[in-house]
C-alpha positions in Angstrom: -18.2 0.8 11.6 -20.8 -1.3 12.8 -19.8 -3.2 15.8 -22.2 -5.9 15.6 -21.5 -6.9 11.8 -18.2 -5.3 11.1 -19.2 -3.2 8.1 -18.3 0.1 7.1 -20.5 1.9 4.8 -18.7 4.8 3.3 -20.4 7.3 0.9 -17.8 8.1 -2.2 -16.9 12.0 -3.2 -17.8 10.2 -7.0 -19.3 7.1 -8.6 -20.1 5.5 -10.9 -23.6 5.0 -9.9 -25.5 8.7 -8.5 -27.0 7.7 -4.4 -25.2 4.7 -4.6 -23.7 3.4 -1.1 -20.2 1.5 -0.2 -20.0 -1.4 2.1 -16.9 -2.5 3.1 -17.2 -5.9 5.3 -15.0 -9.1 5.6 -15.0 -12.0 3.4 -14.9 -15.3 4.5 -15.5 -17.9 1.8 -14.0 -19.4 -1.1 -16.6 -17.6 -3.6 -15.8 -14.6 -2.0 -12.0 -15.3 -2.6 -12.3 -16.4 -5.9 -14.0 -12.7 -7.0 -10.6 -11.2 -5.2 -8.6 -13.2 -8.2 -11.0 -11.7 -10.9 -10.1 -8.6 -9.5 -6.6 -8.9 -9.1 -6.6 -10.0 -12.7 -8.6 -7.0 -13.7 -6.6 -4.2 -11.6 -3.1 -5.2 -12.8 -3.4 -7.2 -15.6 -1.9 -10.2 -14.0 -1.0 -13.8 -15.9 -2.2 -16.6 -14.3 1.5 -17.3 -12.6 1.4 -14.1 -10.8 -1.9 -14.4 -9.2 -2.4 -14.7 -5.5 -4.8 -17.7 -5.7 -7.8 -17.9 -3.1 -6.5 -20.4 -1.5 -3.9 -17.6 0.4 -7.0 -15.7 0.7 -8.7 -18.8 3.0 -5.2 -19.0 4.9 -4.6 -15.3 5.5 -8.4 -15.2 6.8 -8.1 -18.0 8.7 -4.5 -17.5 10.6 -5.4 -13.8 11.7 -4.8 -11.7 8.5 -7.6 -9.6 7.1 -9.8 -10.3 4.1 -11.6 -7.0 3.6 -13.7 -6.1 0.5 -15.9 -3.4 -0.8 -19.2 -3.8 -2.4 -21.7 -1.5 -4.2 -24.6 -1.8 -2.2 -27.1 -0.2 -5.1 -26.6 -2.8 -7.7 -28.5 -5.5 -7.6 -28.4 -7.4 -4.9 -26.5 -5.3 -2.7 -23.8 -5.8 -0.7 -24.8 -9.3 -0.4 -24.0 -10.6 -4.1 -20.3 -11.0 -4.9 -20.7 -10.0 -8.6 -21.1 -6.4 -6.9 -17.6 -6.5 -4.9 -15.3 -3.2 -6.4 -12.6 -3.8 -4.2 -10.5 -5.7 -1.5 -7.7 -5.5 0.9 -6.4 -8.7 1.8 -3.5 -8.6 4.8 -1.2 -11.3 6.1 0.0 -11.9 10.3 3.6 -10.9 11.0 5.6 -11.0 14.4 9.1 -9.0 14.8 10.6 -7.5 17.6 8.5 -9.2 19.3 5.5 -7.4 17.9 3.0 -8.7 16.1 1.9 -7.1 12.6 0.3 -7.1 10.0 1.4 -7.2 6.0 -1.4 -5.5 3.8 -0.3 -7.5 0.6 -2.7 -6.1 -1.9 -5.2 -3.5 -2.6 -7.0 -3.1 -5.4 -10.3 -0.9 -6.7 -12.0 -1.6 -10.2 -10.9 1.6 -12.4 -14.5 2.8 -12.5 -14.7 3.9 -8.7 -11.4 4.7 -8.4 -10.2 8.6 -7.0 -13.5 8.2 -4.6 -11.9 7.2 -1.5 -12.7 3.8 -1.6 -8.8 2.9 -1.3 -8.8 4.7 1.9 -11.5 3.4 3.3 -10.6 0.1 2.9 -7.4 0.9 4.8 -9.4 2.1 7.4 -11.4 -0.8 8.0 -7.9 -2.2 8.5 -7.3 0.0 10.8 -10.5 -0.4 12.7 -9.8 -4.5 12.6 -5.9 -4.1 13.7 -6.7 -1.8 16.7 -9.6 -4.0 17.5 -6.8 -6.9 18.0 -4.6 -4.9 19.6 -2.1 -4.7 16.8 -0.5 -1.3 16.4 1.2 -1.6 13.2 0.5 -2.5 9.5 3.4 -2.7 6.7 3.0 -2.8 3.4 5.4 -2.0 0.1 4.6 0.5 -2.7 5.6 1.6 -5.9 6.9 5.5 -5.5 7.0 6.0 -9.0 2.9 5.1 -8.9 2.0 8.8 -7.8 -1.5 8.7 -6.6 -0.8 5.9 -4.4 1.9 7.1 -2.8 0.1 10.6 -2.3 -2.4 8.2 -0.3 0.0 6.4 2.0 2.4 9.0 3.4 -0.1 12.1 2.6 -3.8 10.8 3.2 -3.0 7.9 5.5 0.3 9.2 7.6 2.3 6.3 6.6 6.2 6.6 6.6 8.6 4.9 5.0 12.7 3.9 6.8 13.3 0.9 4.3 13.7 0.5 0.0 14.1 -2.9 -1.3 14.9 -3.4 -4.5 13.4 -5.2 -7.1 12.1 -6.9 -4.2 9.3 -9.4 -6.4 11.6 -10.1 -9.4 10.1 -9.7 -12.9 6.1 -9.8 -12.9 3.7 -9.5 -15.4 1.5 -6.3 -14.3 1.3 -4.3 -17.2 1.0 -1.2 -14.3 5.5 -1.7 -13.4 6.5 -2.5 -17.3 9.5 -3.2 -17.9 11.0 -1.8 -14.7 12.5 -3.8 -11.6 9.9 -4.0 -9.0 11.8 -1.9 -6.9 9.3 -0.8 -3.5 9.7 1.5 -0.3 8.1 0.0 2.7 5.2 1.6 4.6 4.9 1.7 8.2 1.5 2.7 9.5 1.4 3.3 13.3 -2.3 3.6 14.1 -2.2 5.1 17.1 0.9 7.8 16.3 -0.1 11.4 16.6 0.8 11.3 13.0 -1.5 8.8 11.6 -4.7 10.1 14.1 -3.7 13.6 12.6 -4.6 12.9 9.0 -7.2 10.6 9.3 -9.0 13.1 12.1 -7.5 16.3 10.9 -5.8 17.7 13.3 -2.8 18.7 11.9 0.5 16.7 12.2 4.3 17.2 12.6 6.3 17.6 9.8 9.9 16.3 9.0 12.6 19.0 8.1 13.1 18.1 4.6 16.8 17.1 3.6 16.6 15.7 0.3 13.6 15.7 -2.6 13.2 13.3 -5.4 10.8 14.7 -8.2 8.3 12.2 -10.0 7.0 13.6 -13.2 3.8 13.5 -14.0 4.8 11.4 -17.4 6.0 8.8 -15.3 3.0 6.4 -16.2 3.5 6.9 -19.8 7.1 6.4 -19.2 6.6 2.8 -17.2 4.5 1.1 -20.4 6.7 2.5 -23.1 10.0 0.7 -24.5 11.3 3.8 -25.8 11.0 6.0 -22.2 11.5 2.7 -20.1 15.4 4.6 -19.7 13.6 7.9 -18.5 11.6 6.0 -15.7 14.5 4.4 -14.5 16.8 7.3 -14.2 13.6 8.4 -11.2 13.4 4.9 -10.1 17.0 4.7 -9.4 16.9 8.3 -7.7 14.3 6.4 -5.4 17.0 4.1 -4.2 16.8 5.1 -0.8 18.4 3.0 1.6 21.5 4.9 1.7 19.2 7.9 3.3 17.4 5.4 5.9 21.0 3.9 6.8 21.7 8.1 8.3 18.7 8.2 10.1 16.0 9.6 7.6 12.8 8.7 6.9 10.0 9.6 3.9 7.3 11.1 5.0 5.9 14.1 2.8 4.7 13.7 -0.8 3.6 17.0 -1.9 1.7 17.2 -5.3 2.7 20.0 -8.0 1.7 21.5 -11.4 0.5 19.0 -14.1 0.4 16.1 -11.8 3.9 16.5 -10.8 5.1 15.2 -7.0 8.2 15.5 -4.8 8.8 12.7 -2.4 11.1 14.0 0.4 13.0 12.4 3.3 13.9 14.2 6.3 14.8 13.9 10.3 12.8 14.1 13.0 11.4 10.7 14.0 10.5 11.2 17.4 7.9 14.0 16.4 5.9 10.8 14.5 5.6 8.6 16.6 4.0 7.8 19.8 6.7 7.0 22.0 10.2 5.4 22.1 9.4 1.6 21.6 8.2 2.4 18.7 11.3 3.8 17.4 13.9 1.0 18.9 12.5 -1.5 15.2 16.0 0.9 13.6 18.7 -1.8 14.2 15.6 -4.1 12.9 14.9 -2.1 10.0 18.7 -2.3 8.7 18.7 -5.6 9.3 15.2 -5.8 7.1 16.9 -3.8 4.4 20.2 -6.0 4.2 17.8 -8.9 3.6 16.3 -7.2 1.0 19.1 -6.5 -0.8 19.9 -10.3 -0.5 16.3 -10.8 -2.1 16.6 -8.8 -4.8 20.2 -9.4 -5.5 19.0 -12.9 -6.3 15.8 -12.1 -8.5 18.8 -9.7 -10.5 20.9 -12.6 -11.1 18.0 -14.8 -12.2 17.1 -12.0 -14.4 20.4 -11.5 -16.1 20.2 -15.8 -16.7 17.2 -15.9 -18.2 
């Protein structure tokens, strides 16, 4: 990173463009915002409803959340020129436990420069920003059943996960979650665990003792957009329903890829090896109490659904 303008300039295994050059640097004005929305429309295929408008990308830049975007510098005009922005990450403040936090609500990356590590480093610019601050954690929810991303989190960015919440945003219209609650296992990121500094400076990490394995088949993508497999993908998404395992003490922490795009997402003991030290580890009473309110949450979007 460069300290005195806060950019990041990454150089991506592949793109779209041969020599071409990543920026990844803050946003802070309503154009800027505005090409977020574009993006967010183009990513997930969003209605207008479902849209975070820029508006809550002003606020979250302006009340101590992140607005971080990438731009390919070797189009015209650079890094400089909005038109040229291929990704954001756009994070909210929290306080709990009294800690304060921060909620990475959305990442996206346009389809064209995707699988080139421009997801990650936009997470760690986050990183960079957060520890800056003095903010040792960053949440965030994910999809499990979306493979690739979840091979990022817990695998590329040392993530974990104690908490499920089910169909936590109620019925959206991403084309990317179907027809399928938006069920979503929470990811807690603690920069400075030996966990997280072992995969992002690899130096190996410690693993959990694996308990329990849910497989995630490769035609899980194909299952999510089609009305005759929508049953298939939610016989794995209701194997996903977790919080049963967290409620014992385990935690997800390993997603280990297999033939023909194939993964296994497993849960296991053995916090104390992850994390830095035991304060970090006293948010479990929190994290149940998280949970039940999630359950709450999505009980509700359920019951709106069934009256619809």
């Amino acid at each position: 990173m460069n300290p005195e303008t806060g950019t990041h300039t990454t150089q991506p295994k592949t793109r779209p463009n041969a020599g071409s050059t990543v920026v990844i640097r803050p946003v802070t004005d309503l154009e800027g915002f505005a090409r977020c929305v574009e993006l967010q429309v183009e990513v997930w295929g969003y209605a207008e409803a479902d849209t975070v408008p820029k508006r809550l990308f002003l606020i979250a830049q302006r009340i101590g959340g992140q607005v971080l975007c990438a731009f390919d510098a070797a189009l015209p005009g650079g890094a400089g020129k909005y038109e040229n922005m291929i990704g954001f990450a756009m994070a909210l403040p929290g306080y709990r436990n009294g800690h304060a936090y921060l909620h990475s609500h959305m990442l996206a990356v346009r389809a064209a420069y995707r699988n080139s590590g421009i997801g990650r480093g936009l997470k760690l610019a986050q990183r960079d920003d957060a520890l800056a601050r003095g903010i040792e954690l960053i949440e965030w929810t994910f999809d499990p059943l979306e493979i690739k991303n979840s091979y990022l989190n817990i695998e590329r960015l040392g993530a974990i996960s104690r908490r499920y919440a089910p169909d936590i945003y109620g019925a959206t219209s991403s084309e990317l979650q179907g027809s399928l609650p938006t069920d979503r296992l929470y990811a807690e990121w603690w920069l400075r665990s030996k966990r997280v500094e072992g995969m992002i400076f690899g130096a190996g990490v410690p693993r959990l003792r694996v308990q329990q394995t849910v497989k995630v088949p490769h035609e899980i993508y194909a299952w999510k957009t089609s009305a005759a497999d929508t049953g298939k993908a939610l016989a794995v998404q209701t194997a996903m329903n977790c919080n049963g395992r967290f409620a014992t003490g385990l935690s997800s922490s390993a997603m280990r890829a297999m033939r023909r795009g194939t993964a296994v997402l497993s849960w296991g003991a053995g916090m104390k090896s992850l994390n830095t030290n035991e304060e970090q580890l006293q948010g479990q009473k929190q994290v149940l109490r998280c949970a039940q309110d999630d359950k709450n949450i999505s009980s509700s979007n359920r019951s709106m659904r069934l009256s619809e």
